[in-house]
N, C-alpha and C positions, 0 to 999 in steps of 0.2 A: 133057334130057341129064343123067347120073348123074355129078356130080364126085367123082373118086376119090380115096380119101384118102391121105394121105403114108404110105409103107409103115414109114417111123420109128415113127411114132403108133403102130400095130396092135401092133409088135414091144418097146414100151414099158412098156405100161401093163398086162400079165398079167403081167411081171415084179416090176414095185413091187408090186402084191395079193399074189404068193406072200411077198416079204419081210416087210410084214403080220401074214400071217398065221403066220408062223415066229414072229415078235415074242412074238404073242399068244400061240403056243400054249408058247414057253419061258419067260413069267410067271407064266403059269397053274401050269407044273412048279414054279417055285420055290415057290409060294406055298402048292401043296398040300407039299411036301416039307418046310416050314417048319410046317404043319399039322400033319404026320402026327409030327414030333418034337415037337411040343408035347404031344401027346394021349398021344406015350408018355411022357414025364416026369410027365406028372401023370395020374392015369389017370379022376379026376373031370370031365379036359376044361378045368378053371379054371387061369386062370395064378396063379404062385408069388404070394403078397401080401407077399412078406417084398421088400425090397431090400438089393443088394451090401453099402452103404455106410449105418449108420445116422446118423440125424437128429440132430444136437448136442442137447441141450435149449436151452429157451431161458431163457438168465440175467437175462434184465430183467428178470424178475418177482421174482427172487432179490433177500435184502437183506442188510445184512453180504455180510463174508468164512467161508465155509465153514473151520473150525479142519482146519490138517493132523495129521497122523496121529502126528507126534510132540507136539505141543500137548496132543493127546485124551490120551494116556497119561501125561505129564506131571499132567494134570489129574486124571485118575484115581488115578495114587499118591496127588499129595495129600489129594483126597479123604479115602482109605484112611489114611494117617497122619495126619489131622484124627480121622478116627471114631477109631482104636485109642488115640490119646492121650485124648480124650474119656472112654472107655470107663476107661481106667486111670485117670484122673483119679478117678471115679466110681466104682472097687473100692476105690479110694485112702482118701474119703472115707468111701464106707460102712462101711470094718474098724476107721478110727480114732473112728470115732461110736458103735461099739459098744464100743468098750473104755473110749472116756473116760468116759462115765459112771461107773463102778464104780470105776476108780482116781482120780480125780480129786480126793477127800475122803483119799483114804488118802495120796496124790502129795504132799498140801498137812503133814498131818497126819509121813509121812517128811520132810519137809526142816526143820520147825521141829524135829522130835529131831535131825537131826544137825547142825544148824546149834552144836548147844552140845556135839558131840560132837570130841574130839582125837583125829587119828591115825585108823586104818582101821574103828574099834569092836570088838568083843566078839564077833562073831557070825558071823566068815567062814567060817567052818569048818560055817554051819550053811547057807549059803546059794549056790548054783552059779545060773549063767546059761548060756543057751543059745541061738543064732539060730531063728527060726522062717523056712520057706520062704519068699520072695516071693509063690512064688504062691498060698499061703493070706492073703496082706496087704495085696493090692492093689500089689505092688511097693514098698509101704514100707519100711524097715527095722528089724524088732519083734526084741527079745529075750526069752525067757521067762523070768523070774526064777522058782526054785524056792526057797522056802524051807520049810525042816524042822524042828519044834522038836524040838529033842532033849535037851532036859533034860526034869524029872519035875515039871515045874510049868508053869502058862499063861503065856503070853508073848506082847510083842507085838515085830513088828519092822521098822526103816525101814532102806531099802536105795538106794544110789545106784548111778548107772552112767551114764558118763562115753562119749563118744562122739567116737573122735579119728580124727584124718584120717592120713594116709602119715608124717608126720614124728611123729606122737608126741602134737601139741597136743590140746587137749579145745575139739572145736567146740560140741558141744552136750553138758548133761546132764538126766537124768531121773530121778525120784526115784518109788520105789513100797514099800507095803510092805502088812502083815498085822498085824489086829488078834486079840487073844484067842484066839490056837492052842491048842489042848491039847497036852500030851506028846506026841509021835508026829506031832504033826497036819501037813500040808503043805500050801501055799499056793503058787499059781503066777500070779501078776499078769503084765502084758506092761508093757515100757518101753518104747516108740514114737518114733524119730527123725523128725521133722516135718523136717528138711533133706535135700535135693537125693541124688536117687542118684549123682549124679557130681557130684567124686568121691567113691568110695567110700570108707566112711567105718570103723573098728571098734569095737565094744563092749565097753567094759571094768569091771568091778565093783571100784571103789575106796574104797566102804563097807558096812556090815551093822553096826547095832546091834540089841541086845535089849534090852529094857523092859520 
């Protein structure tokens, strides 16, 4: 004898298989629909290798502190005004190294004549000065002294030149001069201020002998 089955049972179980299968086949949409945008964003098929959000680096292997950006340029002027003062120092040197030589004998040779000389000497009239550029000096402060013999016989001559500050004082002076001119002849020695550009300083011719 055939025991029959509870009519719940039959009426149950072809319903949960269709929900199943609905399950599946509305995963499957997603997953190809998630496919199908992939392959058009990239048309190689590979996904993007870059990410949203990138990667801090990593500091622990760093030492020190990294200088900021105001520090660096800080540094960098100085730099830059280390080398240009350097530099000037060093035009400074090499204009006054070429001229002391040559006046140097004659510098020593002007101040023992006017050391016995009274009053401004004999010879203003024969001799003018004149600033030369910084930037032929190295930024020193050179005068050119010109002198001209203008009488009708050989001559020699020491010349001084006084170098005074804002109020008038004589900070430094410099002695140069010319041996054995002819008639006519002219001489142009430099007198060289070895003191500070500032402050500045002026030049002034407060003797001239002839001998």
């Amino acid at each position: 004898m055939t025991t029959p089955q509870p009519r719940g049972s039959q009426s149950h179980r072809p319903g949960r298989t269709r929900s199943a299968v609905v399950a599946v086949a509305a995963a499957l949409a997603v997953t190809g629909a998630l496919t199908s945008c992939g392959a058009d964003d990239d048309p190689g098929g590979s996904a993007p290798s870059f990410s949203e959000r990138p990667t801090p680096p990593d500091t622990a292997s760093f030492s020190g502190t990294a200088p900021s950006m105001k520090e660096s340029v800080v540094e960098s002027v100085r730099a830059s005004a280390s080398a240009a003062a350097s530099s000037a120092s060093a035009a400074a040197s090499a204009f006054e190294a070429s001229v002391s030589a040559e006046v140097a004998r004659a510098s020593e040779t002007a101040e023992e004549v006017l050391d016995d000389v009274d009053g401004r000497g004999n010879a203003l009239s024969e001799v003018s000065v004149r600033g030369k550029p910084r930037s032929e000096t190295g930024g020193l402060l050179a005068v050119l002294v010109t002198i001209t013999n203008k009488t009708d016989a050989e001559a020699s001559y020491a010349v001084r030149v006084d170098f005074r500050d804002s109020s008038g004082r004589t900070v430094e002076t410099r002695y140069v001069g010319a041996e054995d001119l002819a008639p006519g002849e002219r001489a142009e020695p430099l007198a060289v201020s070895r003191k500070p550009t500032d402050p500045p300083l002026t030049p002034k011719l407060t003797q001239a002998q002839r001998y």
